[in-house]
ROVEX-681294 format. One record per residue (C-alpha): residue number from 1; residue in one letter; z, x, y. Coordinates in steps of 0.001 Angstrom, whole numbers, plus 500000, padded with zeros to 6 digits. Layout:
N
<zator k="NUM" r="A" z="Z" x="X" y="Y"/>
...
***
This chain:
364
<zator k="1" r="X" z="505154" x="232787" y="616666"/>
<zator k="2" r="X" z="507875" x="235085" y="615993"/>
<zator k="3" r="X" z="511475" x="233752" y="615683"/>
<zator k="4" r="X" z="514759" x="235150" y="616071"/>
<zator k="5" r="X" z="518065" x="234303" y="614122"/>
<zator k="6" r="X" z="521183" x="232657" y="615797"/>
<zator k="7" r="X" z="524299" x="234685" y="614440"/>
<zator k="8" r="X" z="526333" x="231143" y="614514"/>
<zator k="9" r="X" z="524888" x="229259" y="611980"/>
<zator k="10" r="X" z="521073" x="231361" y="611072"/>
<zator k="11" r="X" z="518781" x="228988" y="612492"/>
<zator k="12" r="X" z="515541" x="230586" y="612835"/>
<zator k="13" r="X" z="514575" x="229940" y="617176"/>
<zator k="14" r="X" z="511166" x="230454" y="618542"/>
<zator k="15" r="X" z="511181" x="233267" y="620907"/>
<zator k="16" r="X" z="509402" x="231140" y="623115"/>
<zator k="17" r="X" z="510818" x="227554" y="623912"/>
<zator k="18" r="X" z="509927" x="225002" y="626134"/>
<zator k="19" r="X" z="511164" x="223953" y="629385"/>
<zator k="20" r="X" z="511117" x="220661" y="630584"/>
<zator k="21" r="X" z="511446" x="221028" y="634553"/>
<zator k="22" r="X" z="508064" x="219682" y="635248"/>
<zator k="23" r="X" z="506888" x="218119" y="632634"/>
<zator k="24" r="X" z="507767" x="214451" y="633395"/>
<zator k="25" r="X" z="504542" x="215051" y="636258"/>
<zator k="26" r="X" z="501988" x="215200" y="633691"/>
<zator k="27" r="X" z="502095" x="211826" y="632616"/>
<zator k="28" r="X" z="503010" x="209983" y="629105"/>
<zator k="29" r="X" z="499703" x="210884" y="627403"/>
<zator k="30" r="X" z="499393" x="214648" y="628289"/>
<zator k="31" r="X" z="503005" x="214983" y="627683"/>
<zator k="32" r="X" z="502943" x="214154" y="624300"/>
<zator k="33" r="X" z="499631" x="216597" y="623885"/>
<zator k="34" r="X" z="501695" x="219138" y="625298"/>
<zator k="35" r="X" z="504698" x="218960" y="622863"/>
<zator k="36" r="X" z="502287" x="218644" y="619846"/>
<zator k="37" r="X" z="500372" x="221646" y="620953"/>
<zator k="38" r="X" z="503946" x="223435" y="620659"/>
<zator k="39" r="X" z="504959" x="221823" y="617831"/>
<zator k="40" r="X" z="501529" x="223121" y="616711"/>
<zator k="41" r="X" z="501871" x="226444" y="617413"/>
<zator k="42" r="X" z="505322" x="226743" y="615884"/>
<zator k="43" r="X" z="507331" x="226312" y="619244"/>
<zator k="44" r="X" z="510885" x="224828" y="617523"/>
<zator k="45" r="X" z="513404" x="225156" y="620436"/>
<zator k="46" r="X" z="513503" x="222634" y="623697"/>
<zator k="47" r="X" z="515857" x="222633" y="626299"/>
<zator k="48" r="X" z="516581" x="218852" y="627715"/>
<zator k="49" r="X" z="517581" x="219676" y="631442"/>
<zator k="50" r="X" z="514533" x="217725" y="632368"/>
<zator k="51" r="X" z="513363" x="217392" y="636100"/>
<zator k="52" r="X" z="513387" x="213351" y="635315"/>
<zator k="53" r="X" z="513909" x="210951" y="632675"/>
<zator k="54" r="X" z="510268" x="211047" y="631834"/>
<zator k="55" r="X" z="510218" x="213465" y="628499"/>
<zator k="56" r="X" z="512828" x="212124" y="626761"/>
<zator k="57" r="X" z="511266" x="208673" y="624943"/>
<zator k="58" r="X" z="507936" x="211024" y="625161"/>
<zator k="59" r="X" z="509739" x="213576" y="622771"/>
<zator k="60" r="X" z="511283" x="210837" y="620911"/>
<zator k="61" r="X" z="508074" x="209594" y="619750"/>
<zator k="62" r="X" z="506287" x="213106" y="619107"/>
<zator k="63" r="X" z="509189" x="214055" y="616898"/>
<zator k="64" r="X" z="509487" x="210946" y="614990"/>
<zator k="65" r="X" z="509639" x="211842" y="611443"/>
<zator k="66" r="X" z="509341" x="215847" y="611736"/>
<zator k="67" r="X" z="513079" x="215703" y="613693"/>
<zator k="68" r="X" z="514440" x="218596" y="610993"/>
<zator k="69" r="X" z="512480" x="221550" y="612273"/>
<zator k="70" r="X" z="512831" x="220990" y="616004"/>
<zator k="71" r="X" z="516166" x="222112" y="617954"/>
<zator k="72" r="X" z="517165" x="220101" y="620943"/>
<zator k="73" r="X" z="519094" x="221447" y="623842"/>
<zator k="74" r="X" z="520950" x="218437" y="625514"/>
<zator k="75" r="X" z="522979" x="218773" y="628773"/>
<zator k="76" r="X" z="526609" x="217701" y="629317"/>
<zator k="77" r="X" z="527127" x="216215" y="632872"/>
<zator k="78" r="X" z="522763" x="215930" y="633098"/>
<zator k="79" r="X" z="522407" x="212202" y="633783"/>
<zator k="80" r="X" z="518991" x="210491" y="633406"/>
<zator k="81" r="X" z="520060" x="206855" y="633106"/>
<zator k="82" r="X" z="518554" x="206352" y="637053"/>
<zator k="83" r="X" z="515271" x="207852" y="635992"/>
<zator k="84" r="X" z="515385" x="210644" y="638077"/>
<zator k="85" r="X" z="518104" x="214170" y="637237"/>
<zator k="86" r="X" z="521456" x="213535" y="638258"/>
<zator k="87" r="X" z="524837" x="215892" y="637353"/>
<zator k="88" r="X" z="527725" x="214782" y="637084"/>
<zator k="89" r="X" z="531278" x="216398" y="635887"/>
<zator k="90" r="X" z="532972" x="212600" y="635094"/>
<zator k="91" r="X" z="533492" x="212605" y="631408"/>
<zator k="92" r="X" z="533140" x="208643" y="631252"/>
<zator k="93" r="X" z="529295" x="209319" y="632776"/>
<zator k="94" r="X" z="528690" x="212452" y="630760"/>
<zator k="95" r="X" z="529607" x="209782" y="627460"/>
<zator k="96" r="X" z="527306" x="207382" y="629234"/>
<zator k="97" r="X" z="524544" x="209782" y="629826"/>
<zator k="98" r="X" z="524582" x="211335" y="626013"/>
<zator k="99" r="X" z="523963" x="208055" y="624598"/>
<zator k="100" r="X" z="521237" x="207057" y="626666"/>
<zator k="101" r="X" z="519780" x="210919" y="625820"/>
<zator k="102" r="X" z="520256" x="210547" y="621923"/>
<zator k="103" r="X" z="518456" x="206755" y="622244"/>
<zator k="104" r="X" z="515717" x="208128" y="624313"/>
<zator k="105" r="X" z="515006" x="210663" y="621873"/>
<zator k="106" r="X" z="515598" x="208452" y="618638"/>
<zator k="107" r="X" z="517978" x="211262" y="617066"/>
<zator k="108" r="X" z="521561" x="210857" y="616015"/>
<zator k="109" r="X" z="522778" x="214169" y="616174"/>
<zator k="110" r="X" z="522649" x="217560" y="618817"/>
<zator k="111" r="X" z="521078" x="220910" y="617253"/>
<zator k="112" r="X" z="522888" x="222246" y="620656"/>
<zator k="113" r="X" z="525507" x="220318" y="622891"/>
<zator k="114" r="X" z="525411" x="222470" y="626523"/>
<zator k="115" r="X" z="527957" x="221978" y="629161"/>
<zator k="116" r="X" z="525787" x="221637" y="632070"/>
<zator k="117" r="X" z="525266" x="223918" y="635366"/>
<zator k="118" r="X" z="528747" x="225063" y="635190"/>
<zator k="119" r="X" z="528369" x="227798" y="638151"/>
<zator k="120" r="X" z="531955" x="227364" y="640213"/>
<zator k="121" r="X" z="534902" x="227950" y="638077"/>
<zator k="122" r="X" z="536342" x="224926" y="639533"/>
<zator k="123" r="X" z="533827" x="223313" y="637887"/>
<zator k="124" r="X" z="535210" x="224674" y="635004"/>
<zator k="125" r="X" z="538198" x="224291" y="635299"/>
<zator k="126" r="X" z="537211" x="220397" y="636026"/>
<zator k="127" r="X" z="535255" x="220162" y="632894"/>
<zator k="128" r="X" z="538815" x="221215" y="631080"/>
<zator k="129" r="X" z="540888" x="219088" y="632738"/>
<zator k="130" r="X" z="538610" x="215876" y="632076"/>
<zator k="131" r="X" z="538269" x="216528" y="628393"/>
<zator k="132" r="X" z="534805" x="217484" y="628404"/>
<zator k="133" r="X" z="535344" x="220357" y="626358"/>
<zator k="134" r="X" z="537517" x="218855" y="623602"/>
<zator k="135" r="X" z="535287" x="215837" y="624053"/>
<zator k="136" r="X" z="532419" x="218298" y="622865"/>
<zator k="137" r="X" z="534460" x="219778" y="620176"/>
<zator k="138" r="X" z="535328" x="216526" y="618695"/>
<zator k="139" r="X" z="531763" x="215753" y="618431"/>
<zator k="140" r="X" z="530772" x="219069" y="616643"/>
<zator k="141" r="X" z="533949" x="218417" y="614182"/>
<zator k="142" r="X" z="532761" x="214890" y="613330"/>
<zator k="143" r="X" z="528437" x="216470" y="613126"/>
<zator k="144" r="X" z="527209" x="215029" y="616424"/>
<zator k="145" r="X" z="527107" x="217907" y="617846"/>
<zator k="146" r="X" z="525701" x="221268" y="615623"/>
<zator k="147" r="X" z="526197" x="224133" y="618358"/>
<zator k="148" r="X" z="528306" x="224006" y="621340"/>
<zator k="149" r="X" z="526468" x="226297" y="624221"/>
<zator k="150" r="X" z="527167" x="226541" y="628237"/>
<zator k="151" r="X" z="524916" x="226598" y="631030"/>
<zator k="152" r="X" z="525793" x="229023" y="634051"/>
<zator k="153" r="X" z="524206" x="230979" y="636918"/>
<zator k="154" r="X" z="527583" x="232446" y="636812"/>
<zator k="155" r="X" z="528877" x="235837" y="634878"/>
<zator k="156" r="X" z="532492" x="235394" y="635743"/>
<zator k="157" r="X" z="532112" x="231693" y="634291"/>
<zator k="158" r="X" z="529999" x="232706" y="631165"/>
<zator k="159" r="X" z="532956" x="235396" y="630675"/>
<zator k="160" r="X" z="535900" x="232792" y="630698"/>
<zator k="161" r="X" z="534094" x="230262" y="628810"/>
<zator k="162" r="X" z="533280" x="233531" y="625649"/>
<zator k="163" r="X" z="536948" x="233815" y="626038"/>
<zator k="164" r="X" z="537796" x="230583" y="624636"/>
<zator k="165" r="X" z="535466" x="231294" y="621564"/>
<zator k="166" r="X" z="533527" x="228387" y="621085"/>
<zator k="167" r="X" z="530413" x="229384" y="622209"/>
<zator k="168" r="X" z="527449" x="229470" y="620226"/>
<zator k="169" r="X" z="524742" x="229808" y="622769"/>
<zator k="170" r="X" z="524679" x="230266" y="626369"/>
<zator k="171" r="X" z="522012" x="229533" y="628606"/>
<zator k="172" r="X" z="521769" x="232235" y="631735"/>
<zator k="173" r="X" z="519074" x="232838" y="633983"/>
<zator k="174" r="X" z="517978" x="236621" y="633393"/>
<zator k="175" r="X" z="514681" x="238594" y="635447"/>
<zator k="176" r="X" z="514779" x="241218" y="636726"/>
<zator k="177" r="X" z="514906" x="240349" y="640708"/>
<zator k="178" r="X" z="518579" x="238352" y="639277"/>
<zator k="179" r="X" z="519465" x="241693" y="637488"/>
<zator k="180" r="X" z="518565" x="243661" y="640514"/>
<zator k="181" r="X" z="520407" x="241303" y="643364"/>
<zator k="182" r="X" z="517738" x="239688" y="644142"/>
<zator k="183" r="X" z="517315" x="235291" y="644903"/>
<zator k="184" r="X" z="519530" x="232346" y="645390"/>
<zator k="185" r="X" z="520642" x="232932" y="641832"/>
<zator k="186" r="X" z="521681" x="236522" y="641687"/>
<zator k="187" r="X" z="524876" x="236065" y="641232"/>
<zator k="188" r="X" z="527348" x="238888" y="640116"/>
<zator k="189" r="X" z="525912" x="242654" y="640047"/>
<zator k="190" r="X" z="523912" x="244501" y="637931"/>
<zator k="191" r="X" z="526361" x="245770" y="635713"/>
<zator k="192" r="X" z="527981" x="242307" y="635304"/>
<zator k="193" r="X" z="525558" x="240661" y="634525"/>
<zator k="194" r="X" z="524270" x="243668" y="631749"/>
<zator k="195" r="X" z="527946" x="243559" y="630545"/>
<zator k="196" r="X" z="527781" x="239867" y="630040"/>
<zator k="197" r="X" z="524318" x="239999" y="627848"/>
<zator k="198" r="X" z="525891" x="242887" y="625664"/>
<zator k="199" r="X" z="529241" x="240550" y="625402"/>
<zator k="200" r="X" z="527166" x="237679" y="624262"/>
<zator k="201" r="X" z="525085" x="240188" y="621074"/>
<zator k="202" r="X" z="528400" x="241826" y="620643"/>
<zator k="203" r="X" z="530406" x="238540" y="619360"/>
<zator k="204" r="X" z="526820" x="236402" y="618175"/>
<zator k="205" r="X" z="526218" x="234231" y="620942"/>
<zator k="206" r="X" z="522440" x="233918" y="621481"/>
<zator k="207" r="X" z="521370" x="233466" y="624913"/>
<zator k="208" r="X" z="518374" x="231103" y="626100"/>
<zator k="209" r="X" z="517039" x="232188" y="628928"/>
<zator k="210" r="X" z="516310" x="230078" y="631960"/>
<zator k="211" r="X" z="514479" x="231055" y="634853"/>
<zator k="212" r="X" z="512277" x="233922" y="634084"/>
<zator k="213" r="X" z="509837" x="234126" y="637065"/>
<zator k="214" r="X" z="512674" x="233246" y="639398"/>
<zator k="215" r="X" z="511136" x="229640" y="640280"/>
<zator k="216" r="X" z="507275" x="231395" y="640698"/>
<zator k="217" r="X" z="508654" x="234184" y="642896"/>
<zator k="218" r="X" z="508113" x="236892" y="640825"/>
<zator k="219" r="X" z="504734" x="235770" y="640451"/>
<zator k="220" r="X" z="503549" x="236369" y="643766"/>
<zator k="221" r="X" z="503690" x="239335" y="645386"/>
<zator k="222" r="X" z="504387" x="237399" y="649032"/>
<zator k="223" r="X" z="507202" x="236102" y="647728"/>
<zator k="224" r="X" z="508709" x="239080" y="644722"/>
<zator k="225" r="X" z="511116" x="240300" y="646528"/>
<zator k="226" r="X" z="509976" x="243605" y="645262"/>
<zator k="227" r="X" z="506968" x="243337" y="647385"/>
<zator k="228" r="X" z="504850" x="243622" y="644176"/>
<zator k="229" r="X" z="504185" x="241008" y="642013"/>
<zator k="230" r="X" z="504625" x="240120" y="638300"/>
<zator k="231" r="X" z="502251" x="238734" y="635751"/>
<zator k="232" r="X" z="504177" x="236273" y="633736"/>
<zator k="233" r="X" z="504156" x="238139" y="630330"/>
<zator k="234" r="X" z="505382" x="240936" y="631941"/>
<zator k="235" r="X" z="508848" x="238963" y="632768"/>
<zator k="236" r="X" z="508817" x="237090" y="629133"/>
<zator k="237" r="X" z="508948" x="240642" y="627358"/>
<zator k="238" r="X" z="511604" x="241545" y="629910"/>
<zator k="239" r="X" z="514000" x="238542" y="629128"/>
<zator k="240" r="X" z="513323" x="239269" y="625163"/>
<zator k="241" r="X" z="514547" x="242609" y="625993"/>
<zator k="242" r="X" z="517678" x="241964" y="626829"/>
<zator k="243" r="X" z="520568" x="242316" y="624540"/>
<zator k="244" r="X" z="521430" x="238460" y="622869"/>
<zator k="245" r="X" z="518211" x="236853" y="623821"/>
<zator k="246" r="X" z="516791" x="234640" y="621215"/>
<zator k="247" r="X" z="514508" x="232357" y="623392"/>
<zator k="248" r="X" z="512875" x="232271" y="626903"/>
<zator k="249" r="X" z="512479" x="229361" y="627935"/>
<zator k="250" r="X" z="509684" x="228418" y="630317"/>
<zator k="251" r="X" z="508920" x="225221" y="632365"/>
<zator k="252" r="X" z="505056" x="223868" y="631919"/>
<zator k="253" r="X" z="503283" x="220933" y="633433"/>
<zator k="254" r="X" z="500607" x="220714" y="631098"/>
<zator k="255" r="X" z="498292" x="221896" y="627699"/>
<zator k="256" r="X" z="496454" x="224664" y="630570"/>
<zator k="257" r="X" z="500014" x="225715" y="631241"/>
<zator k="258" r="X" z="501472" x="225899" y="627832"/>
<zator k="259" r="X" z="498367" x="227798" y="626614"/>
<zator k="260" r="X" z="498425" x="230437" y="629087"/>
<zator k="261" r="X" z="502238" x="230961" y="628399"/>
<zator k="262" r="X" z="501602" x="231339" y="624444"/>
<zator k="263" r="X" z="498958" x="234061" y="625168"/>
<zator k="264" r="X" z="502185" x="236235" y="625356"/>
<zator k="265" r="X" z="501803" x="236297" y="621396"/>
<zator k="266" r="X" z="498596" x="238229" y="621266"/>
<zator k="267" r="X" z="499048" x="240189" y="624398"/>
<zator k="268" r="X" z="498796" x="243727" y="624549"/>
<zator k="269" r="X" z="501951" x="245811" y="624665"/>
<zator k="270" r="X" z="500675" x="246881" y="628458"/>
<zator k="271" r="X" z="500117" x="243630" y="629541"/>
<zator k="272" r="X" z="503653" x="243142" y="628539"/>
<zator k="273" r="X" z="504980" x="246541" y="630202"/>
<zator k="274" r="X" z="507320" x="245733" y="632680"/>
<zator k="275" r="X" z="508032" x="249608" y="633062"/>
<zator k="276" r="X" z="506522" x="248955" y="636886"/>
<zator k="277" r="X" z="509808" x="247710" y="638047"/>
<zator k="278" r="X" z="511468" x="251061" y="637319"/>
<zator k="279" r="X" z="509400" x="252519" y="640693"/>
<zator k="280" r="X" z="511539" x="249341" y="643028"/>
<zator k="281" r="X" z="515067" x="249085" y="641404"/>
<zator k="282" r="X" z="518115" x="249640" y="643495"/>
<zator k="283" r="X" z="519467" x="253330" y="643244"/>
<zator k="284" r="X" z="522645" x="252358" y="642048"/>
<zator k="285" r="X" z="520859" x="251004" y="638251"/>
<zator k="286" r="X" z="518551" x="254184" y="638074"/>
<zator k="287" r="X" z="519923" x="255631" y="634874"/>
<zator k="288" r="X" z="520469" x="252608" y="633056"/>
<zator k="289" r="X" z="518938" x="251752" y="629770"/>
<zator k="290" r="X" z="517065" x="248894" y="629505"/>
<zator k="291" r="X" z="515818" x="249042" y="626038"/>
<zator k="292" r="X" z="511802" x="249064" y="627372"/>
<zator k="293" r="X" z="510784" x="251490" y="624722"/>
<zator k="294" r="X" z="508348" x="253371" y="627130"/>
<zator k="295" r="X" z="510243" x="256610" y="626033"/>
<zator k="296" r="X" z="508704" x="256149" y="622799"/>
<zator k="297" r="X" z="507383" x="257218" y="620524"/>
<zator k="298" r="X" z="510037" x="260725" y="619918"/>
<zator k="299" r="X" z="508807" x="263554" y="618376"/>
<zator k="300" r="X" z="511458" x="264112" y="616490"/>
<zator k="301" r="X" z="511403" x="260469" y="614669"/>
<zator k="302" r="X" z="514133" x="258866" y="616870"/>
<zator k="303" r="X" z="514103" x="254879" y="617484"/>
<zator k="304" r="X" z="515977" x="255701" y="621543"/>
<zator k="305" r="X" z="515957" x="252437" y="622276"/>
<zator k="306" r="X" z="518068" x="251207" y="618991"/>
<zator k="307" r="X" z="520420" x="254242" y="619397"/>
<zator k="308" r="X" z="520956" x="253366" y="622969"/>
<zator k="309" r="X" z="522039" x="249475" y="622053"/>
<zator k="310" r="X" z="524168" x="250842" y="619294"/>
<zator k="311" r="X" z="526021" x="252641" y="621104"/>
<zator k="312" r="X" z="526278" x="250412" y="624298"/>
<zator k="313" r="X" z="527412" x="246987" y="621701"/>
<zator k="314" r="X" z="530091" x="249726" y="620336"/>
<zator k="315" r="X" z="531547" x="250540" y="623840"/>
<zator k="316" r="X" z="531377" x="246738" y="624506"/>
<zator k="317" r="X" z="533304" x="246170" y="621637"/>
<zator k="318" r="X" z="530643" x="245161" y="618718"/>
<zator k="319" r="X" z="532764" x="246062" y="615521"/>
<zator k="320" r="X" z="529201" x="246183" y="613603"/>
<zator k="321" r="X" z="527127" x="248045" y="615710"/>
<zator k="322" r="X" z="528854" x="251447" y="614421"/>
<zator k="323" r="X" z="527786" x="250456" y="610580"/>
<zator k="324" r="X" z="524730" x="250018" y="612132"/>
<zator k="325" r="X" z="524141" x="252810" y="613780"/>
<zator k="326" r="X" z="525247" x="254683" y="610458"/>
<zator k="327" r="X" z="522011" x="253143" y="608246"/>
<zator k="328" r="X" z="519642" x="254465" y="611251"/>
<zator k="329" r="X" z="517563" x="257829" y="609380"/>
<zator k="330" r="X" z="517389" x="259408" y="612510"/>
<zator k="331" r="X" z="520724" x="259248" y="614651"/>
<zator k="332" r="X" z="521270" x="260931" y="618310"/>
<zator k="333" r="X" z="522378" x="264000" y="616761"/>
<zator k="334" r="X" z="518834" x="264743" y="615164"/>
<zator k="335" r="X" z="517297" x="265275" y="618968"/>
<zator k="336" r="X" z="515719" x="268027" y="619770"/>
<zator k="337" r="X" z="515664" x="268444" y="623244"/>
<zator k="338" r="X" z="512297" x="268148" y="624473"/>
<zator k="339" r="X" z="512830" x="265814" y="626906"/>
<zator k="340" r="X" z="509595" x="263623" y="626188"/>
<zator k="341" r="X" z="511944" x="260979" y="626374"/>
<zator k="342" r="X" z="513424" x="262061" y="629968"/>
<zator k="343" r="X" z="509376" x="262342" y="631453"/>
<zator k="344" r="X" z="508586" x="258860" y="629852"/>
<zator k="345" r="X" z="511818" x="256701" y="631482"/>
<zator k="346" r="X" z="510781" x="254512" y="634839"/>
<zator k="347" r="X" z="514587" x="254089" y="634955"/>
<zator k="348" r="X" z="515155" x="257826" y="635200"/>
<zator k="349" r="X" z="517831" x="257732" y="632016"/>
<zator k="350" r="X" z="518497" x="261003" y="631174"/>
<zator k="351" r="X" z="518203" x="260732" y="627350"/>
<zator k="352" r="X" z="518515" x="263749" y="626266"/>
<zator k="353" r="X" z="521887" x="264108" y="627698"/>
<zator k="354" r="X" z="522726" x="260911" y="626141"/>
<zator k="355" r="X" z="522076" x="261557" y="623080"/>
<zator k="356" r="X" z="524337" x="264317" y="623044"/>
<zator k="357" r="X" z="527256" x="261841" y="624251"/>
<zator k="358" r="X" z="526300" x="259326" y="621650"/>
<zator k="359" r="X" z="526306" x="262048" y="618979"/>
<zator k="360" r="X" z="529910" x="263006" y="620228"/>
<zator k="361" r="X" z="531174" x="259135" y="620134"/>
<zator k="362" r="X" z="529766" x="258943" y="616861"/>
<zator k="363" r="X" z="530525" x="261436" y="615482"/>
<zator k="364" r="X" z="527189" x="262503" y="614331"/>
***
């Protein structure tokens, strides 16, 4: 397993998580199997937005006495208390609904407190005027609560709530028919929804990714709405990709399920190559980095892909990413022009030409 840091706070988050969307239909006994076998294979981060109450005393018992090294994601207006999912945006239910989620999973405290499925900014805008949000902060100042993170379909949402500052984590659905305009949960374009990943890695908030094979679709080239489809790996490595991600986090049913998902860790790089969407992306995000690293490797000793985020966290207003860019041995002035880079890109960037613009911004 490899693990990436959380600028809020350092904690060290599997790359891979677990979603719990389906699990509840596997049954008490195979449940538990399942969340060993991830505990197992060094799997530390669950999200709690369960399809039905049924996890939740499963994981309290298969964390019993190793609590410390796992990080729970628990939802803020998710209500289980019926058996089945419920939301909810009444603060006296979301109270209601917490407690019976901390009893169910014998813990007393929150690695990271979500406000749940916010997608309408009256939602929002609800949450604020019931006190959800200062009910939240109360319960990170008294320890209840470790990390305070937001759930959204939403860019325009995701943006407000970053401009309150008090986001550690945001959970965001992220493929690439969602990044293309593509499904029921497209929402926003392209460029939004790019600007909102590099907002999130500009100012440290890690992103957890929800929805990576767009419910199955991708999977299936009947249903991609690409008309091609995708193996799973190939949309893990493209969520990973994206600027702020820390975790994706996929649903299972089952051990068969869970295994075939951690076979991402010893798959080849081109099982992983999602370059193949490059050939069916809308014209108007040909040219766009997406840090894929097919351009590499450079002749001429450049990392493309690290100059390119550099220089896009800088224009989105990353104070560090200059610094950064400074400690790199090879910088976007040191190209020379073959254009290897340029014959490599499915996304038709032309690098060369960038690299002559990031030189000039940087000043080197």
């Amino acid at each position: 397993m490899e693990y990436r840091r959380l600028p809020h706070g350092g904690e060290q988050i599997s790359m891979i998580g677990l979603g719990n969307s389906s699990l509840g239909e596997a049954g008490e006994k195979e449940a538990e199997e399942t969340i060993a076998l991830a505990l197992e294979n060094g799997i530390n981060f669950f999200d709690m937005a369960a399809g039905d109450a049924a996890p939740f005393p499963v994981y309290g018992r298969a964390v019993s006495g190793c609590r410390s090294p796992v990080y729970f994601q628990v939802h803020f207006g998710a209500d289980y208390r019926s058996g089945k999912y419920g939301w909810t945006l009444n603060l006296d239910e979301i109270k209601r609904s917490v407690e019976w989620q901390l009893k169910a999973l014998r813990t007393d405290y929150i690695d990271f407190g979500f406000l749940h499925c916010i997608d309408e900014e009256s939602d929002l805008e609800t949450a604020i005027a019931q006190g959800t949000l200062a009910y939240m902060e109360d319960l990170k100042r008294q320890g209840v609560i470790r990390h305070i993170g937001l759930s959204s379909h939403t860019p325009a949402v995701a943006q407000k709530v970053l401009d309150r500052k008090i986001l550690d984590m945001l959970m965001f659905s992220i493929n690439p028919a969602y990044d293309y305009c593509h499904g029921e949960y497209a929402v926003g374009s392209g460029d939004e929804r790019t600007m909102l990943y590099r907002r999130c890695e500009a100012e440290g908030v890690g992103i957890s990714v929800m929805k990576a094979f767009s419910g199955g679709q991708l999977l299936d080239a009947k249903t991609s709405p690409f008309g091609q489809a995708l193996t799973e790996y190939q949309c893990m490595q493209y969520a990973l990709d994206r600027p702020g991600v820390l975790t994706v986090l996929p649903g299972v049913r089952n051990r068969k399920d869970l295994r075939r998902v951690l076979g991402f860790l010893t798959a080849t790089e081109e099982e992983k190559d999602y370059s193949v969407i490059g050939g069916f992306t809308p014209k108007e995000s040909a040219g766009v980095c997406v840090y894929c690293n097919h351009c590499q490797p450079c002749p001429a000793g450049l990392d493309v892909v690290l100059i390119n985020k550099y220089y896009d966290l800088a224009l989105a207003g990353d104070e560090l990413a200059r610094p950064h860019y400074a400690t790199l041995g090879a910088k976007a002035s040191d190209c020379v022009g073959c254009g290897h880079c340029d014959s490599r890109c499915p996304f038709h960037v032309g690098q060369v030409r960038r690299m002559e613009e990031i030189a000039a911004y940087f000043g080197s």
